[in-house]
N, C-alpha and C positions, 0 to 999 in steps of 0.2 A: 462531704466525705462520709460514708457509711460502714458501719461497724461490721452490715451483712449485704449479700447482695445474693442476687434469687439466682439457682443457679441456668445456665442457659441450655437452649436444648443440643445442640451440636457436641459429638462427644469429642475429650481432646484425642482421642485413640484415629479419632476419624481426618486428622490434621496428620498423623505418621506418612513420610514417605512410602510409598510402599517398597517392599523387598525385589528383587531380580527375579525371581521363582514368582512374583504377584504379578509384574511386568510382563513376562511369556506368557503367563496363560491368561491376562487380558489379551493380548495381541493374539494368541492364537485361537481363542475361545475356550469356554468351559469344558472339564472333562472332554479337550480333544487332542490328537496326537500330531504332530508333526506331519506324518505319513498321509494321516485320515485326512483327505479334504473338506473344506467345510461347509456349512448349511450356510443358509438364505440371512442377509443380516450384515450387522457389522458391529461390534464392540467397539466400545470409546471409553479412555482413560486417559482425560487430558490431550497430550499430543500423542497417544497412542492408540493405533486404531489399524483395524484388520477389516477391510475389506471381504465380504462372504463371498461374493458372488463366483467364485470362481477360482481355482490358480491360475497366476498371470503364467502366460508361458512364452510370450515373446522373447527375443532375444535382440543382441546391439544389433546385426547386419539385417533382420527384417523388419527392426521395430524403432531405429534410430535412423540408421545410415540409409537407408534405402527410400525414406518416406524425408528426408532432409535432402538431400539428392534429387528426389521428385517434383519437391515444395519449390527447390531453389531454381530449376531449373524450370516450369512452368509455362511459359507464355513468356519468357526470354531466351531461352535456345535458340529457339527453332523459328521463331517470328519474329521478334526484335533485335536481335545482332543486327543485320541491315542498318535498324534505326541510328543505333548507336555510331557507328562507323561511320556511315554515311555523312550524317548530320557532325559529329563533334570529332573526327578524324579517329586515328588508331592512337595518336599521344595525348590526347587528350582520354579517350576510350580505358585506355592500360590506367591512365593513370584516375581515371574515375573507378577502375575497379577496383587498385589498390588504396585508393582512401576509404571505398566501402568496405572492402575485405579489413583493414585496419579496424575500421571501428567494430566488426563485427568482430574480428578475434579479439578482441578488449573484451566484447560483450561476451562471447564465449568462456575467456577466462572466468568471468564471474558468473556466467551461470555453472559452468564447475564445479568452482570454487563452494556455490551456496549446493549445488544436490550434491556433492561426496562429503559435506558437513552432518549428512541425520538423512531418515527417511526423504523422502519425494511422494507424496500423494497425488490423486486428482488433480486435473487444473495445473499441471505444469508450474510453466513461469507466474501465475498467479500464485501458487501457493509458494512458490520462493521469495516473492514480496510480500506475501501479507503476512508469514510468519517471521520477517526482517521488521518492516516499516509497521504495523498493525493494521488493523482491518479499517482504519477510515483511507490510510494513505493505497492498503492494500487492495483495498474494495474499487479506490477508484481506479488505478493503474490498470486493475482487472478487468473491470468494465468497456475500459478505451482498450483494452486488448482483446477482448471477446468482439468488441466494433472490427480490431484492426481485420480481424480473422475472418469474421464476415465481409467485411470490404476485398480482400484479398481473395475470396470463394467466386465473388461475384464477377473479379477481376480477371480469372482464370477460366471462370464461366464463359467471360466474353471474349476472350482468345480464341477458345474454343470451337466456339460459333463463329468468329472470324474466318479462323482454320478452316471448318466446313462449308462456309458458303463458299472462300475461295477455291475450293476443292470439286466441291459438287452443286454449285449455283450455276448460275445461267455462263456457258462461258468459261468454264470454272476448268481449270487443269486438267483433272481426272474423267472430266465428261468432255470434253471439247468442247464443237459444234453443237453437242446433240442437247436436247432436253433434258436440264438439271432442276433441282430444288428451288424453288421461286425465293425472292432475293427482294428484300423492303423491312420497314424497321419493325413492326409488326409480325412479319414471318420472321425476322431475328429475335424479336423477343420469345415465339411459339418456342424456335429452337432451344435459348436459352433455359424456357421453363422445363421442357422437356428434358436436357440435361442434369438441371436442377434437382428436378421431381426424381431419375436415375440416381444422382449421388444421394439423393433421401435415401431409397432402398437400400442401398450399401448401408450407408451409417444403421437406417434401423436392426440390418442384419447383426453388426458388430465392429468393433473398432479393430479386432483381433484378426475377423476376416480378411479387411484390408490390408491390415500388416502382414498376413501370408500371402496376400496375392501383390503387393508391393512389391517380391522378388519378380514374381514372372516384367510385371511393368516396367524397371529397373533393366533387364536384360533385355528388353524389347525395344527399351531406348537406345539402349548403350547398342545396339546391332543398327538402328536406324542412327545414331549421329559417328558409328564410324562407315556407314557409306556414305555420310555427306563429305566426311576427312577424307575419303577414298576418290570420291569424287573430283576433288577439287585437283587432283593429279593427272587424272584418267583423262577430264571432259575437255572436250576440244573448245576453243571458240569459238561462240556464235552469237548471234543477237536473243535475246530477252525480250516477248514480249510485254507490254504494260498488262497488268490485273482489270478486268473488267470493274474491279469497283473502285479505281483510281481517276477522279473526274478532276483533279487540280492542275492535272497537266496535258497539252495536246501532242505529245510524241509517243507514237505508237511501239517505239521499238527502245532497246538498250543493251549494251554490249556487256556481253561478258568475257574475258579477255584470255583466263587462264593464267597460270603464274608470268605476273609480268613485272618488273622492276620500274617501270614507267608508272602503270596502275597502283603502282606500291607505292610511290614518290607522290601522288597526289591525294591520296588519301593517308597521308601523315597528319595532314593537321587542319582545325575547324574551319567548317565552312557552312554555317547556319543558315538555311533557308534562300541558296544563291538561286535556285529554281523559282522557290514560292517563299513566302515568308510565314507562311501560318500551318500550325499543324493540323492535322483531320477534324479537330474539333473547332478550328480557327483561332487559336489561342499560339504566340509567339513562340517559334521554338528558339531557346538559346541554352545557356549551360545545365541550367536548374532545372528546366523540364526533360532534358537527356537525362539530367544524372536520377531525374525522379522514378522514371521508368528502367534505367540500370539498376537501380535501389531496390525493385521487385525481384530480383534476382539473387538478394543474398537474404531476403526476409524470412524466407523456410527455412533459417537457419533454428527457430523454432519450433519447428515439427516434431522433434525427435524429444524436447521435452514437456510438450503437449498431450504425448504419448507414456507420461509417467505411470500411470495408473494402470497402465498392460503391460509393463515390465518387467521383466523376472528380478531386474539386479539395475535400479535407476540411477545410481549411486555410480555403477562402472560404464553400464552402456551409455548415458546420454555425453558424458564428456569422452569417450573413445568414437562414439558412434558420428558423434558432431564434429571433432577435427577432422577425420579422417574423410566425412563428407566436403567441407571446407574444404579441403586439397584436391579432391577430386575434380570439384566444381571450375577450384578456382583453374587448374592443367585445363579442361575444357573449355572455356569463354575463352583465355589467354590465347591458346591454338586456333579456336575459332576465331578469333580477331584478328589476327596473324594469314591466315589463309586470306580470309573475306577479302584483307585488306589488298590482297597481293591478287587480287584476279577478278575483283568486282570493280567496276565504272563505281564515280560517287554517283550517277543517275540512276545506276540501277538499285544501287542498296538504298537511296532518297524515296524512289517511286514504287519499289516494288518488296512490301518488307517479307515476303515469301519465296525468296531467291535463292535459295537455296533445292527449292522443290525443281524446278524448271532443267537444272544444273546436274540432278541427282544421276547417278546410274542407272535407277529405276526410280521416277519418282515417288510412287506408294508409300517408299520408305520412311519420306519426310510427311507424308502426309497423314500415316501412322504417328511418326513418333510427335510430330504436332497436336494432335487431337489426345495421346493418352498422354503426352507431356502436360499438358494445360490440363484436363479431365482430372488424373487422380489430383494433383497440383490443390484444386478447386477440392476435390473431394476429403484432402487430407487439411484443407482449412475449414471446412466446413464441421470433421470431427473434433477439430480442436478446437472450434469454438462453442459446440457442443459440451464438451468437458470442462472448460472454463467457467461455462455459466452453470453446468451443476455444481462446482467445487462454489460458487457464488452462493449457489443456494443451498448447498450444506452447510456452509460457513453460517448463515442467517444474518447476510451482509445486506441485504432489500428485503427484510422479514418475511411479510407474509405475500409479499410482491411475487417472489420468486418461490416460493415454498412449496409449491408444483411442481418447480423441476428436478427440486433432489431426489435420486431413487437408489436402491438400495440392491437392486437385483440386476446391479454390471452394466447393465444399457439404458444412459437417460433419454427415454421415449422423448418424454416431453420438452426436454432441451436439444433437443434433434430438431423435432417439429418446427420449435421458436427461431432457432438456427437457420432453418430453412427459410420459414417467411421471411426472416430480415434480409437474407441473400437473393430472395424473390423481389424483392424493393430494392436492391442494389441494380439487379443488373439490367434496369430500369434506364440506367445509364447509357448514353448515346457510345460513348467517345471510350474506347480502352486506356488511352493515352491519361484521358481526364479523372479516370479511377483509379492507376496507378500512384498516380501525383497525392492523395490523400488514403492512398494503402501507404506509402512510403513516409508521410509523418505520423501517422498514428503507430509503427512499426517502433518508430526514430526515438516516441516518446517509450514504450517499452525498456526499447535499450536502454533509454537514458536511465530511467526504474530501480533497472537488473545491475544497471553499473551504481548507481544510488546507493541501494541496497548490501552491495559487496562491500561498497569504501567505508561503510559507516561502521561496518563490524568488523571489520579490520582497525579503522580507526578507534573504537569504539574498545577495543582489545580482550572483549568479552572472553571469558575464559573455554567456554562451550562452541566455541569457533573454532574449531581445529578441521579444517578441511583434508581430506587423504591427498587432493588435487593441490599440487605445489606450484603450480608454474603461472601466478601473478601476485600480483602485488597491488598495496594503493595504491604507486602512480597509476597501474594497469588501468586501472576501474576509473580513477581521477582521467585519465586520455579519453576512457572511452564515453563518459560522461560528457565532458569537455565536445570530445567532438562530434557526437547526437546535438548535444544543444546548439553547437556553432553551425552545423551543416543546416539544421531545422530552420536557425532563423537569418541565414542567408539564402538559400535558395527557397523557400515558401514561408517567409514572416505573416502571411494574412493564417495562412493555417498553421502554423506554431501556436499564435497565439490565440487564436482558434483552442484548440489542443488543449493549451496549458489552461483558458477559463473555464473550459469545460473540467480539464481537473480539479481545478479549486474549487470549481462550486461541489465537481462531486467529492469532494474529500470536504467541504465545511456542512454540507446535508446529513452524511453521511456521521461526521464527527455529531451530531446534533438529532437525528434520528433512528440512526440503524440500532438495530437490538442488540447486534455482535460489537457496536462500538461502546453501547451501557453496559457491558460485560464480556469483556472479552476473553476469550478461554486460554489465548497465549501471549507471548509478552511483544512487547513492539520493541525497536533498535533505538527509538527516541527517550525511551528510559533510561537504555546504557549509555546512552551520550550525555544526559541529562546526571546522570550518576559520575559518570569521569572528570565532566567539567565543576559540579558542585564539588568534588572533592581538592581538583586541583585550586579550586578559589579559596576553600576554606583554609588547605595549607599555607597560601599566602594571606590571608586574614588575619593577622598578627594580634595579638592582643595586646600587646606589650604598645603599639601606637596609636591604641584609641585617644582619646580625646575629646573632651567634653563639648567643643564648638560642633562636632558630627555625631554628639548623643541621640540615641534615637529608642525609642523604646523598646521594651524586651521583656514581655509580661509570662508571667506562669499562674495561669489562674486556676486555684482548686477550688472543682466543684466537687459535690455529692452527688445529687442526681441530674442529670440534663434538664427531665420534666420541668422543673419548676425553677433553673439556672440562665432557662434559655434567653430574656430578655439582656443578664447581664454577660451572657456568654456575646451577643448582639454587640453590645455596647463597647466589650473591650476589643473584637475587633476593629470599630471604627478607632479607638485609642492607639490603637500599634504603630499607625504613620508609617507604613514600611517595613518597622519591624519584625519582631518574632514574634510570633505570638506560641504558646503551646497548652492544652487544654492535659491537666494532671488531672488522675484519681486515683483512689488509693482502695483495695481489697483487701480488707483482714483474714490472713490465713498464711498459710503455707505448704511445700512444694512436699507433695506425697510419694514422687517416683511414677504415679503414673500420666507425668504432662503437665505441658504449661494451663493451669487453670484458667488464665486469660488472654489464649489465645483465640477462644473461639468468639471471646466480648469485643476481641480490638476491632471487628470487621462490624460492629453494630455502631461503634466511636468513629468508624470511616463515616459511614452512613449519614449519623450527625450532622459531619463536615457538611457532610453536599446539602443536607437539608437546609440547614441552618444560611451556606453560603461563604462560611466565612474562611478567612488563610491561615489556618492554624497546621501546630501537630499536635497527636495523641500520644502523650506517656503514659502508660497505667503501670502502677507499682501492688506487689503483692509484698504484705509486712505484718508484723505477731498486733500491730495496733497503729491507727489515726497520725498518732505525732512519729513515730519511727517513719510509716511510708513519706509522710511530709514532708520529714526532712530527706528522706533519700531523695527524692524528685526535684527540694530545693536546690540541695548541692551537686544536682547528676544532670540534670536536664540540660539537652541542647549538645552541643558537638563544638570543638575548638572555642573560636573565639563568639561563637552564635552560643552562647548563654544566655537566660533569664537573668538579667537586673532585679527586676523588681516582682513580686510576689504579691497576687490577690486574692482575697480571703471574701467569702459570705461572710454575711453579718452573723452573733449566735444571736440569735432572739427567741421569741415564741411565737411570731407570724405565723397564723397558717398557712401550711402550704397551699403551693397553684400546681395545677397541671396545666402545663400550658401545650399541650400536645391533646387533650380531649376537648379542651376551651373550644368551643364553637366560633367564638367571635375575638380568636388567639391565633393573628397572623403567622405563628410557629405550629399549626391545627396538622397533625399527621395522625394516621395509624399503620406507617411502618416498621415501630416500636411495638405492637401487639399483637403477636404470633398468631396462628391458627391454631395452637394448641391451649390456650388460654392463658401462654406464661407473658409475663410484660416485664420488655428491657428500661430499666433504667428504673425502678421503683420509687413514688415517692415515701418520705418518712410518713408518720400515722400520725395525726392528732398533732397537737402544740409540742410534741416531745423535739428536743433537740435532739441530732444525729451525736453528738459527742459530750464528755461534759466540760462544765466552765476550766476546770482546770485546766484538760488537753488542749482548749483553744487559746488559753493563754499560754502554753508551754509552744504552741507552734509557733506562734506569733514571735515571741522569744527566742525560740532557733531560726527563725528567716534574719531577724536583726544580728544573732549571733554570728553570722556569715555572710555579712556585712549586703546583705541586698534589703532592697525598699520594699515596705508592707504597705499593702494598702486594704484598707477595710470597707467592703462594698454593701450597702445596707441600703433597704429600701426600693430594689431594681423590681421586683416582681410588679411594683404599681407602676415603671416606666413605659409611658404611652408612646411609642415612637410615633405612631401615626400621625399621633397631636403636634409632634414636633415638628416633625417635616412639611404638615399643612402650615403651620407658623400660627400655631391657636394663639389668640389676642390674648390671655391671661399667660403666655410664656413669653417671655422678655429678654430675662436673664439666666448665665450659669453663674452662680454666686461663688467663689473662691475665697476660702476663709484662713486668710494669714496669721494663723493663732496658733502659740503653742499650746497645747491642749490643754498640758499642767501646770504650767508657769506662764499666763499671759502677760505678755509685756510688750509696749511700743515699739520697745527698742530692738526689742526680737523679730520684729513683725518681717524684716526680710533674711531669715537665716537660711541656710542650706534647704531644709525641708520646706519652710513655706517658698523657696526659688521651683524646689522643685514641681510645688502644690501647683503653683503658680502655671509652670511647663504643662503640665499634664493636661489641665485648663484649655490653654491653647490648642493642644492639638486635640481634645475634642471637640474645639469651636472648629478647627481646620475640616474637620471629617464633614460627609455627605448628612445632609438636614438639619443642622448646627449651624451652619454659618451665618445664621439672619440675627441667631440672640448675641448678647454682647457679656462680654465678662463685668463683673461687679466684684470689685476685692473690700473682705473685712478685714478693717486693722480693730489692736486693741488701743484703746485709750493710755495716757500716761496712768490713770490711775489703775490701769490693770483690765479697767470694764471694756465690752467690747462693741 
């Protein structure tokens, strides 16, 4: 313990919250006004941070509802109802949609719930996890959602091109007889890239663009799927031919009946593969692969907060923008289902999953809203995983991996680019069917994420969780958790668990590499959880039923300086057994009015910790002198029944000091104790001078006894060689344990309170790591006193 300590460079002025008036004009920038729009850039203070590039000027119905609507509706409108129907009946169908729509308004609630809690940046639903769970849990969730998003572009891509050849290939609907677009897997990939390469161009334009031209697409669906509902009144029956790219079966025709109560009554309920038994890609079709590709159809349910970063108001728009698309959706498949089911043959919705076009008024209409249903669908996944992965690389969650994609100037080029290759690698993909099926759990795990993340800070009861969005609760997030997990590892257990290794590993890499998780700028949910349950355990920690059969140690060791403490700072870790351990020191001084003096020390005592390795806590006491702090820390330290017992002191001698932090061949060898500025934390004392004098150390000693805890005097540590110990050097044998009263040796004394306890303490440093090979050796004293 030292009399003086150097002061550190960090001011405490610089540790004040800042003021509301210091908050605004970080967020809006310096000298600027409300009004003024602002320059190129972006301020950061903490979780505050203003965006330059631009004013967002989107709004809920072009920048949520319209692009969540598009997302959801994709490559399941207009192409797959058929599948669904067909294959798993209309009760079975309703009843797949509302177990997906259940768990998606579950997920809904909590995503809510987490954006009208605080701002919504970049990166959506990534930044609603990772400033919930932290950036190892958040990094990876993000990662497998930046995947989902890409999988899901590639997905919508390939509908697409589906839509199109059956349109305008050889044979194709809209061309007849005559010469169409050549048709083979090769020209469907050309197509593919070519689409691709198209949704580039938009993204590189702007994500804002899209969001204005959302409305016109929006209207041009909704006009194309009420003449399919018009249709299905209007059209007479007639036969349906098969699709030219339909080779699983040899019947060239199938009926379409018109509303018939007959055709109603046989497509009520499953009838899996009565024709053929294998889907397009040859893989079995039964409940789980219907319900995988029904599951593409409520997955754009995150479009609308993937879109947070062009928002004007992300906090009203994404939960009004997101139910209100949810309703829409869901009145539309349910009607759709409902028709199909009352006037389509199961052969024709089995054989032909574009039946609706044939049926149409005009058919164009569906062959329109097919092509920009899928198109933007693909292009509004393709921006959102663009934005994902720049909030990835602003965050500095894959360091310098990703450190290219963050930009600063509104549109991430580079995360566009990257977005695109990987979607160029997806739709590589033969089968639509077989890309949906691994769009639908990596979606699945998301939700499970979002609903994570809600229950825990509700449960969690953090006081900064005040959502404006009232309308869930934990069960909410508890169901919809529950039922992503239950849904995931019953119908695809190979890719669940798929899924979930690939998140562990990327959350224990991440925990153990990433820059943003050795420093992370905001707090994680696993602290307040972490905080609510140590508190509730402490309150039942009674002190009153301790008892010496489950003694365990409980050490408060005062040191002076770290430098030259650190082998016995070592040591009493291994001693604690469990216990507590807590590392006290003491500053001579007092509080001036302008700040805690030692607040800006406690963060170099964390440091310590990690260096060193060991389970401690840091108390540091500010007091007019040595034995005042001493005793404050003796009798203060620890919380409830987690008090310091016992108290350990340095020895006073005139040892010269060690540094054991410049010591070259001093396995405690750091220098991130020695500034750039030339100041060094933790001082050692100068020359043979002791830090205090004989009196004080015997008056501390004195007050640890007078408040009835055990002193122990630690002397001689700076020469302990762990190395030697743990090699098991042939001149170390024993721990010698000396059952003697100090001042009165006697035989008879030889087993009292203190030498029981001597004796304890012995043990459990034989118990700890590289000790266990020596053996205890106890001295008694002789009858005549000698020992």
């Amino acid at each position: 313990m030292t009399e003086t300590l150097h002061p550190l460079s960090p001011s405490v002025n610089s540790t004040r919250p800042p003021g509301l008036m210091h908050k605004l004009r970080m967020r809006l920038g310096q000298n600027s006004s409300i009004s003024r729009s602002m320059g190129e850039g972006y301020v950061e203070f903490g979780e505050f941070r203003a965006e330059r590039g631009g004013v967002k000027k989107v709004g809920t119905f072009a920048g949520v509802f319209c692009p969540v609507v598009l997302s959801m509706f994709s490559a399941l409108i207009f192409i797959r109802m058929g599948y669904l129907v067909g294959n798993a009946g209309l009760f079975v169908t309703l009843a797949q949609f509302g177990l997906a729509y259940l768990i998606v308004i579950f997920t809904v609630t909590s995503i809510c719930a987490i954006s009208t809690n605080g701002a919504v940046e970049g990166g959506g639903v990534y930044f609603m996890i990772s400033r919930t769970l932290g950036p190892e849990f958040g990094g990876a969730i993000g990662t497998l959602f930046f995947l989902a998003n890409v999988v899901s572009s590639a997905l919508c891509i390939s509908a697409c091109t589906e839509a199109l050849v059956d349109n305008f290939g050889p044979n194709g609907y809209l061309v007849g007889e005559s010469a169409g677009i050549p048709n083979g897997w090769w020209y469907r990939f050309l197509y593919r890239s070519i689409l691709n390469a198209v949704g580039l161009g938009v993204s590189l334009a702007g994500a804002s663009l899209f969001a204005r031209t959302s409305l016109a697409i929006w209207v041009t669906i909704l006009v194309c799927l009420a003449s399919a509902f018009i249709s299905f009144f209007v059209t007479a029956p007639q036969p349906i031919e098969k699709p030219f790219t339909n080779h699983l079966v040899n019947v060239t025709t199938f009926n379409y009946t018109g509303l018939s109560g007959q055709t109603f009554s046989e497509n009520l309920y499953p009838d899996y593969g009565k024709d053929y038994t294998t889907d397009t890609d040859g893989s079995m079709i039964d409940f789980a692969s219907v319900f995988g590709v029904l599951f593409t159809g409520v997955t754009g349910v995150m479009a609308g907060a993937n879109m947070s970063g062009e928002l004007k108001n992300p906090a009203r728009s994404i939960p009004m923008g997101t139910l209100t698309a949810l309703l829409f959706t869901a009145i539309s498949y349910v009607a759709l289902s409902f028709l199909t089911a009352a006037t389509c043959t199961r052969d024709l919705l089995r054989n032909n999953y574009i039946y609706l076009q044939p049926i149409n008024v005009w058919p164009p209409f569906i062959a329109v809203g097919m092509l920009l249903a899928a198109f933007s669908a693909g292009l509004s996944n393709l921006i959102g995983a663009s934005r994902v992965l720049e909030a990835l690389a602003k965050d500095n969650i894959f360091g310098f991996i990703l450190r290219p994609m963050a930009s600063h100037s509104g549109n991430p080029v580079l995360a566009v680019i990257a977005s695109w290759l990987l979607v160029q690698i997806g739709i590589m993909a033969g089968s639509l069917n077989a890309i949906a099926q691994v769009n639908s759990v990596l979606f699945m795990t998301s939700y499970f994420a979002i609903n994570l993340a809600c229950l825990g800070l509700d449960l969690a009861s953090a006081p900064n969780f005040r959502p404006t969005f009232k309308h869930f609760s934990w069960l909410t997030s508890l169901l919809g958790l529950l039922g992503c997990a239950a849904l995931m590892l019953a119908l695809r257990p190979l890719y669940t668990l798929g899924a979930a290794l690939a998140c562990c590993t990327l959350v224990v890499a991440l925990h153990l590499l990433s820059p943003a998780a050795a420093d992370p700028k905001w707090g994680s949910l696993s602290q307040a959880l972490i905080f609510h349950q140590v508190r509730k355990y402490l309150l039942l920690l009674d002190p009153r039923r301790e008892h010496v059969k489950f003694w365990r140690p409980q050490m408060l060791l005062l040191v002076a300086s770290p430098r030259h403490a650190a082998p016995l700072i070592d040591f009493v870790n291994d001693q604690k057994k469990g216990g507590l351990f807590v590392l006290g020191h003491v500053r001579v001084g007092q509080l001036d009015g302008s700040g805690d003096p030692l607040a800006a020390e406690h963060k170099y005592w964390l440091k310590l910790i990690d260096h060193l390795k060991v389970k401690a806590f840091v108390e540091l006491c500010l007091a007019e002198s040595v034995r005042s702090g001493a005793a404050h820390l003796t009798r203060l330290s620890g919380l409830g029944a987690m008090k310091p017992d016992t108290v350990l002191l340095g020895f006073r001698d005139a040892e010269p000091p060690k540094d054991f932090f410049r010591d070259p061949n001093s396995p405690y060898k750091t220098d991130q104790f020695d500034l750039d500025t030339g100041e060094v934390i933790f001082p050692v004392r100068r020359g043979t001078d002791s830090s205090i004098s004989s009196a004080s150390y015997v008056r501390i000693i004195s007050d640890v006894l007078c408040v009835n805890k055990n002193i122990c005097l630690c002397r001689g540590f700076q020469r302990l060689d762990m190395a030697a110990v743990e090699r098991k050097a042939p001149h170390l044998k024993y721990i010698d344990v000396w059952l003697v009263e100090a001042l009165s040796p006697c035989s008879e004394e030889a087993f009292t309170v203190r030498a029981l306890f001597t004796l304890q303490l012995a043990c459990v440093v034989r118990s700890a790591r590289g000790w266990q090979h020596l053996r205890l050796r106890a001295h008694l004293a002789h009858a005549t006193g000698e020992i």
